[in-house]
C-alpha positions in Angstrom: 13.6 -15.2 -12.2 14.5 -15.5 -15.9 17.0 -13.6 -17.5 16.8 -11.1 -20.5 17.6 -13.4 -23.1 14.0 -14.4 -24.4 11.5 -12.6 -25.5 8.2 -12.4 -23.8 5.0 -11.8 -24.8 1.4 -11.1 -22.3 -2.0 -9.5 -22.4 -1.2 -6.5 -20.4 -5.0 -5.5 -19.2 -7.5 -6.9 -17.8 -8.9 -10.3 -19.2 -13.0 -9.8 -20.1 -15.3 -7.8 -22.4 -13.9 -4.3 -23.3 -13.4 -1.7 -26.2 -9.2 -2.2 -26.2 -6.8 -4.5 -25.2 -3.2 -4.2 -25.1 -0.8 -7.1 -25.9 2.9 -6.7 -24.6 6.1 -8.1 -26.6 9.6 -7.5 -25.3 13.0 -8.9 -26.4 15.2 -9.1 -29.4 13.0 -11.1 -31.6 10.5 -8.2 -31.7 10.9 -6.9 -34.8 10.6 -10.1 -36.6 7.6 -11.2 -34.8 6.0 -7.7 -35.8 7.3 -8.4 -39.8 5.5 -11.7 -39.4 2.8 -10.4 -38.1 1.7 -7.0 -38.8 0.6 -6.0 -42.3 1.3 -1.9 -42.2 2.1 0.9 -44.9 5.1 2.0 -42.7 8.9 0.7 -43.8 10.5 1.4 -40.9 9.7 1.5 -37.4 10.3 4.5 -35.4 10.8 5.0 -31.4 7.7 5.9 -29.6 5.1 6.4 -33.2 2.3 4.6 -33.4 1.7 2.6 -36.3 -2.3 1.6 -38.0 -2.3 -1.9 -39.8 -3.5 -5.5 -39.7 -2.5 -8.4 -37.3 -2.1 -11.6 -39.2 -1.7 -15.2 -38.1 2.1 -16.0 -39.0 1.5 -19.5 -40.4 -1.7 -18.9 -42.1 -1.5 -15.2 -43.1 -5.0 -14.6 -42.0 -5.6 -11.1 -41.1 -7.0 -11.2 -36.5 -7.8 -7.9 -36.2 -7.1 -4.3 -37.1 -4.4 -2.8 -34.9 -2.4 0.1 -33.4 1.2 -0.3 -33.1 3.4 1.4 -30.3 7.1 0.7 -31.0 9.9 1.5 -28.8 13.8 0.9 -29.5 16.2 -0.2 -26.8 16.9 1.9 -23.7 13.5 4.0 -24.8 10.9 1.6 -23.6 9.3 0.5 -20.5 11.9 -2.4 -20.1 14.8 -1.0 -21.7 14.5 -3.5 -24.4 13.2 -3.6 -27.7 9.5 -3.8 -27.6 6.6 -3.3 -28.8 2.7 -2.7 -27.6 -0.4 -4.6 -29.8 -3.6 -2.0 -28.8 -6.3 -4.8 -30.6 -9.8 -4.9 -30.3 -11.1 -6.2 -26.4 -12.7 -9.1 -25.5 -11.1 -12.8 -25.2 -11.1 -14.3 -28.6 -9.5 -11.6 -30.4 -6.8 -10.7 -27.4 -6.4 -14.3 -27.3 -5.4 -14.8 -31.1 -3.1 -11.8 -31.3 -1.4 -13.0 -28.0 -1.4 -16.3 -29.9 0.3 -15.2 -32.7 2.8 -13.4 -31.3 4.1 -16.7 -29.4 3.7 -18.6 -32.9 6.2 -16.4 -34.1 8.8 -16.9 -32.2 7.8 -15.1 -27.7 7.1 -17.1 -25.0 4.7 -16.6 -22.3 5.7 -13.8 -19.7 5.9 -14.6 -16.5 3.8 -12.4 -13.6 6.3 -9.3 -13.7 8.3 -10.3 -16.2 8.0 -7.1 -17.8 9.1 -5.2 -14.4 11.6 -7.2 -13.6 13.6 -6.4 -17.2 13.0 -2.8 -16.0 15.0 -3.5 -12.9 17.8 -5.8 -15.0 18.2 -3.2 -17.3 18.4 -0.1 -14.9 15.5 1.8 -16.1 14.0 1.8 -12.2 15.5 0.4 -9.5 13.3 -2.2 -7.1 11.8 0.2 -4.8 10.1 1.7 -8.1 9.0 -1.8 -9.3 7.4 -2.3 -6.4 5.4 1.5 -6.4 4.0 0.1 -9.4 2.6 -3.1 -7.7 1.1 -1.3 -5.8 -0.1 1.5 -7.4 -2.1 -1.3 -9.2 -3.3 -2.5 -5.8 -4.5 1.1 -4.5 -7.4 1.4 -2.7 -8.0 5.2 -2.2 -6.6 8.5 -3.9 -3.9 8.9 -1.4 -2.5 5.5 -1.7 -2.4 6.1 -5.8 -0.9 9.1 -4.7 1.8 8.0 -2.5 2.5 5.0 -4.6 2.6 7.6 -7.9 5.6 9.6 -6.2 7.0 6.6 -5.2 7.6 5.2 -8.5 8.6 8.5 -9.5 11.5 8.4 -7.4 10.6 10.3 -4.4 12.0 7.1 -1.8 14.7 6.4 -4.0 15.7 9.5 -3.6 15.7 9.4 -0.2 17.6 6.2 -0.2 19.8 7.1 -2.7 21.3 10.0 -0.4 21.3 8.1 2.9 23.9 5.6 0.7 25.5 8.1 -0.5 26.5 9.5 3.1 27.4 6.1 4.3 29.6 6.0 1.8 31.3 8.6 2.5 31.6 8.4 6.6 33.0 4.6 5.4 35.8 5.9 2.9 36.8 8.2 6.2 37.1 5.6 8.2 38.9 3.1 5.8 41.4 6.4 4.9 42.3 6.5 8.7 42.8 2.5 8.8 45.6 2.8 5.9 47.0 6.0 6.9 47.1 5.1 10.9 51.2 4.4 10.8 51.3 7.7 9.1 49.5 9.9 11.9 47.9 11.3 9.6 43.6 11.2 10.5 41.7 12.9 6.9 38.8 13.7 8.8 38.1 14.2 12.6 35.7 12.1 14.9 33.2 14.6 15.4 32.3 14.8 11.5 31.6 11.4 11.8 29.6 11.4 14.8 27.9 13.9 13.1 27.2 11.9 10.1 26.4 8.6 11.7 23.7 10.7 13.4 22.3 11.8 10.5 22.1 8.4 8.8 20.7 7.0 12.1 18.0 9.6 12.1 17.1 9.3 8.5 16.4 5.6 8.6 14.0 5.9 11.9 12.1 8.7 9.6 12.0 6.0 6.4 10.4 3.5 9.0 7.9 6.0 10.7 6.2 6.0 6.8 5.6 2.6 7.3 2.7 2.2 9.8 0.7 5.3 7.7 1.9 3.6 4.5 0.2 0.5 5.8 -3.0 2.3 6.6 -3.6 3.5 3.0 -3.0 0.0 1.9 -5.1 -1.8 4.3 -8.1 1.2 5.2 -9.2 2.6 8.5 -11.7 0.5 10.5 -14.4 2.4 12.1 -16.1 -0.2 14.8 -19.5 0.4 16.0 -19.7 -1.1 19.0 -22.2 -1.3 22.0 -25.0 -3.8 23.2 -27.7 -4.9 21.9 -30.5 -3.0 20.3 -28.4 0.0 20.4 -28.8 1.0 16.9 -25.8 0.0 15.4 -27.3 -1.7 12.2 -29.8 1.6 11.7 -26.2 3.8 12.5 -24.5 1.7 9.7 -26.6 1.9 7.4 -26.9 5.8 7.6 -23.5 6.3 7.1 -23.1 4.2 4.1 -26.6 5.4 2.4 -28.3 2.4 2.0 -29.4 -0.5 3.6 -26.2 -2.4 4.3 -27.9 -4.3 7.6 -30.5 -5.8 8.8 -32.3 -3.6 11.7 -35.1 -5.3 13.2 -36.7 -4.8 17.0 -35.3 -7.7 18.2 -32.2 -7.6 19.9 -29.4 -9.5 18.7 -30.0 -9.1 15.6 -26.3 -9.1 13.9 -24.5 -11.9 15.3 -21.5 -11.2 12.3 -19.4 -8.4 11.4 -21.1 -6.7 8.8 -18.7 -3.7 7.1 -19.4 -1.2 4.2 -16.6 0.4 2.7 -16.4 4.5 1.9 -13.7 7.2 0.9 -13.7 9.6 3.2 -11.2 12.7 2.6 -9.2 10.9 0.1 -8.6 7.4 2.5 -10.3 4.2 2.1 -12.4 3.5 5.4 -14.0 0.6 6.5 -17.1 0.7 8.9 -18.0 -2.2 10.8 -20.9 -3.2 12.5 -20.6 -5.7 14.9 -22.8 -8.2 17.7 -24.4 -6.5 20.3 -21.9 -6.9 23.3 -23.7 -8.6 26.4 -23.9 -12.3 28.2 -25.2 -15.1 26.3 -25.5 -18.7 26.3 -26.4 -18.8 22.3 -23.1 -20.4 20.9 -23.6 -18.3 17.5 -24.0 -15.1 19.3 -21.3 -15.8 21.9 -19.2 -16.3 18.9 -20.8 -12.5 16.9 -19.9 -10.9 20.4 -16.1 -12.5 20.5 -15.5 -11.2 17.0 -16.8 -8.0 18.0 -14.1 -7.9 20.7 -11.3 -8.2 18.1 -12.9 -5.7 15.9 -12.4 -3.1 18.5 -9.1 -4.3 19.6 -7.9 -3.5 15.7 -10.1 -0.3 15.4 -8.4 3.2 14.4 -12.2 4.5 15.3 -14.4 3.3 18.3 -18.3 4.5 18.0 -20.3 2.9 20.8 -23.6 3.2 20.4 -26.1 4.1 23.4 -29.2 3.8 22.9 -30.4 7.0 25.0 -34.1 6.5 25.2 -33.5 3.9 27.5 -30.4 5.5 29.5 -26.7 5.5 30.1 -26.5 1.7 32.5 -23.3 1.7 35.1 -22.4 -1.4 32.7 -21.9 0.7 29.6 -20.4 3.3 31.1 -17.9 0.4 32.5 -17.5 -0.8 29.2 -16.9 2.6 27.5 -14.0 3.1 30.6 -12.5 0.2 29.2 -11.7 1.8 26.0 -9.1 4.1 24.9 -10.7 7.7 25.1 -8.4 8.8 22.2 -9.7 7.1 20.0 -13.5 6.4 21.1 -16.6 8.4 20.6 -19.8 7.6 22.2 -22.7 8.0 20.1 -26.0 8.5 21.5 -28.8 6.8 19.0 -32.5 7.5 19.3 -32.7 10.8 20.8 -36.0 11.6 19.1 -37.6 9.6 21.5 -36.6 11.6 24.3 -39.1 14.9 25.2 -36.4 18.1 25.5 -33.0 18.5 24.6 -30.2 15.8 25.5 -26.8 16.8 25.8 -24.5 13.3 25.8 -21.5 15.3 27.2 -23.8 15.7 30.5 -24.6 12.4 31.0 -20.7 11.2 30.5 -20.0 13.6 33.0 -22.1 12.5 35.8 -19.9 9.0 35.3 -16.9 10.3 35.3 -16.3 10.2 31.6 -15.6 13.8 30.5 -12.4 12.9 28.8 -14.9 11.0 25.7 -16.1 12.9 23.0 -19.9 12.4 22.4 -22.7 12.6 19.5 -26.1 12.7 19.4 -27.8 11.1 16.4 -31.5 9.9 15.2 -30.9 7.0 13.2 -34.9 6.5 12.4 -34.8 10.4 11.3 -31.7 10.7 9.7 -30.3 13.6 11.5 -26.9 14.2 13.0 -25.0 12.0 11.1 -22.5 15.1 10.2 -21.2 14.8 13.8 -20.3 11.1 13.3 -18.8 11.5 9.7 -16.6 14.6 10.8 -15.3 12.3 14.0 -14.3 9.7 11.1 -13.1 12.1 8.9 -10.8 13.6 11.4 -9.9 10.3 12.8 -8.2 9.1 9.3 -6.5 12.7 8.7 -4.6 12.4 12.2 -3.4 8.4 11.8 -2.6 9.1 8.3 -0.3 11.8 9.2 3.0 10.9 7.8 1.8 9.0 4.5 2.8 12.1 2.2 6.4 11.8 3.3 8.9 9.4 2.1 8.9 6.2 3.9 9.1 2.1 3.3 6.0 1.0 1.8 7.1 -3.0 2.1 7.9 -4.9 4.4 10.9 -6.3 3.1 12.1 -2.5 2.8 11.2 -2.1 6.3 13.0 -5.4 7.6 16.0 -3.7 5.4 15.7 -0.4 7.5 15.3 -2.0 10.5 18.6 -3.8 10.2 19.6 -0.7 8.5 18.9 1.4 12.0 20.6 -2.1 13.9 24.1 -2.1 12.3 24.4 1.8 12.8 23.5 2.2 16.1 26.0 -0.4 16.7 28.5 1.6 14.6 27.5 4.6 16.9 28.1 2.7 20.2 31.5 1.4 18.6 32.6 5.4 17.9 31.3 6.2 21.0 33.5 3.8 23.3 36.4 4.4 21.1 36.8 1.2 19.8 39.0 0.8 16.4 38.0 1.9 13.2 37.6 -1.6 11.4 34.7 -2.5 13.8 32.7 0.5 13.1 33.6 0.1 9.5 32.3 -3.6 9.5 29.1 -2.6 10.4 28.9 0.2 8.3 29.1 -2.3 4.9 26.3 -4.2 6.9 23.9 -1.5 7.5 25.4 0.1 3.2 23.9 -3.5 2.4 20.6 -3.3 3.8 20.5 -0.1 2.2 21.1 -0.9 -0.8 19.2 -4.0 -0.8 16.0 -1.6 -0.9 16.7 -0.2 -4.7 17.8 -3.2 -6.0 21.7 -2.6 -6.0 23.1 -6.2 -3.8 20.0 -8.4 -3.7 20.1 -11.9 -5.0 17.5 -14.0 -6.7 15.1 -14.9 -3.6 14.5 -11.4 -2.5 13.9 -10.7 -6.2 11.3 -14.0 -6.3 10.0 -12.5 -3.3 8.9 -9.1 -4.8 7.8 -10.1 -8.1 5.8 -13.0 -7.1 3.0 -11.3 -6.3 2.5 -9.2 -9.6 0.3 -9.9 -12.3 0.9 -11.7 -15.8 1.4 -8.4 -18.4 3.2 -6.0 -15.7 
């Protein structure tokens, strides 16, 4: 990454047709660019006011577009440096000639998180904040934007922040009874550090359990209907998502891809996927629907198989439904209009020895008891996202930090344990104060910082 001592210039939102846009400047040219370019009433600039005037081409003193002006001195802005934020008229040309301008008179081009990255530099948020707003950008459901929000409003820096701070101190113990061992003199006893090396152990295995939920309000919940052919699976899909998502036709083997449809259910992105009809077949492009459909349900947080009960519960589904993990199965029982009296699913599971499944019976052609099969999803994503309101790694490079993190003290611990000398455990101490620190920012060197910003976007 490039240091602080140019200054940058970007289109901050997104490029296309649109009311506003915003252009970005940052650096210690700033103010002269904006006296070159910006024809205004106003003297003086003030912190954090927004100023009305007209954006002018520097060499030609053509007016580009009438503006709003957002100024911000050092240490009061977004990247702790002078700056300044152009809010121009949307749409390519005019964004274009403002941005244009601004590089005529004396910016370069930002770089994708340029903008962040001065944040960082200049201490206004550490890295675990910068990358909270990566992916705050990225969110895919309300609880991701919330997570990331508290994120980037310190809430795992926090966390972090404490966790060093009692490393610190079990470490300054130890070193005080290394210097002061001719002396017989021990400033704090064993136990309190046991007792503290615990603690530290304890809260890094909590930072790393955030992970895996993190994860799943990055990535969704997969919902897999599964089942053989014919089922219903198609007509099942398309009744969850309220429109006609998949082709359903008579003939079996129909959907030979994986077809999904994506919802928000309870606040969490889910995914539903309908996949081929599981059976044996000698067509190569079905053979190849039905292997995909195997991986499907290996990855699913949600199993539906699909039965179609007019035509009964076979020993070879009921085989295939053992095969799956009860916990997180439920078999659905499609087409139960065409039966004459009542059908109860949980019966028929029962008479095959499958009582620990939960069942559902539905009426894709009708539309009725799709309730059932939502309130199995919707329970489904509030149990596995369990966890992703608390404070936890949301990367994986924090995660790889907290893992070594978890390594170097549980080494420390075995070290205290078996009485070996103080300068082992404190060697693996600064190891595991490292790692930590590594995760806001405080001893990382320029490839973990390529690493992180690499992925953001031009503007941020």
């Amino acid at each position: 990454m490039i240091g602080n001592t140019d200054t940058i210039a970007a289109v901050a939102t997104a490029r296309g047709q649109g009311a506003l846009s915003i252009v970005r400047v940052s650096g210690t040219l700033t103010e002269t660019i904006i006296r070159k370019c910006f024809e205004t009433k106003a003297d003086q600039f003030e912190s954090h006011r927004a100023y009305h005037g007209y954006w002018k081409d520097p060499l030609t003193n053509k007016p580009i577009d009438e503006v709003l002006l957002l100024y911000f001195e050092p240490r009061r802005g977004f990247t702790g440096e002078l700056s300044a934020e152009v809010i121009c008229h949307g749409g390519t040309l005019v964004t274009d000639a403002v941005l244009k301008s601004i590089l005529t008179a004396g910016a370069r081009l930002a770089r994708p998180g340029e903008f962040t990255f001065r944040a960082v530099m200049n201490g206004r948020i550490d890295l675990a904040q910068a990358e909270s707003i990566h992916r705050l950008i990225g969110a895919s459901s309300p609880r991701a934007v919330s997570v990331a929000l508290r994120n980037l409003q310190g809430a795992l820096s926090q966390e972090v922040a404490a966790l060093i701070d009692k490393m610190t101190w079990v470490l300054a113990n130890l070193e005080a009874s290394i210097d002061f061992v001719s002396e017989d003199i021990t400033p704090i006893d064993k136990n309190a550090i046991e007792t503290a090396l615990e603690y530290c152990l304890s809260k890094a295995k909590s930072l790393q359990r955030g992970f895996e939920s993190h994860r799943l309000l990055d990535e969704g919940f997969r919902v897999v209907l599964a089942g053989r052919p014919n089922a219903g699976k198609s007509s099942l899909l398309n009744m969850i998502a309220g429109f006609e998502r998949s082709i359903v036709t008579a003939i079996a083997g129909t959907t030979r891809d994986v077809i999904d449809v994506d919802l928000i259910v309870s606040g969490l992105r889910v995914k539903v996927v309908d996949t081929a009809g599981i059976r044996e077949s000698q067509d190569l492009v079905e053979r190849q629907g039905i292997q995909k459909a195997k991986e499907e349900i290996a990855d699913a947080n949600l199993i539906v198989y699909v039965v179609d009960a007019a035509a009964g519960f076979t020993l070879d589904e009921a085989n295939e439904v053992r095969s799956l993990p009860s916990e997180k199965t439920v078999i659905c029982f499609n087409k139960v209009d065409l039966l004459p009296k009542a059908f109860v699913g949980g019966e028929v599971l029962k008479a095959f020895g499958l009582e620990s499944f939960r069942s559902v019976e539905v009426s894709a052609l009708d539309k009725t008891g799709i309730a059932p099969i939502v309130k199995e999803i919707e329970s489904t994503c509030v149990k596995a996202s369990v966890g992703s309101e608390v404070e936890g790694a949301f990367s994986l490079r924090q995660m790889e930090a907290l893992k070594g993190l978890q390594e170097a003290l549980e080494k420390a611990k075995t070290l205290m344990n078996k009485n070996e000398s103080p300068e082992f455990v404190s060697l693996e101490l600064r190891v595991g104060l490292g790692l930590a620190k590594s995760i806001l920012g405080q001893e990382v060197g320029d490839d973990v910082l390529d690493r992180v910003f690499k992925e953001f976007c031009i503007g941020k």
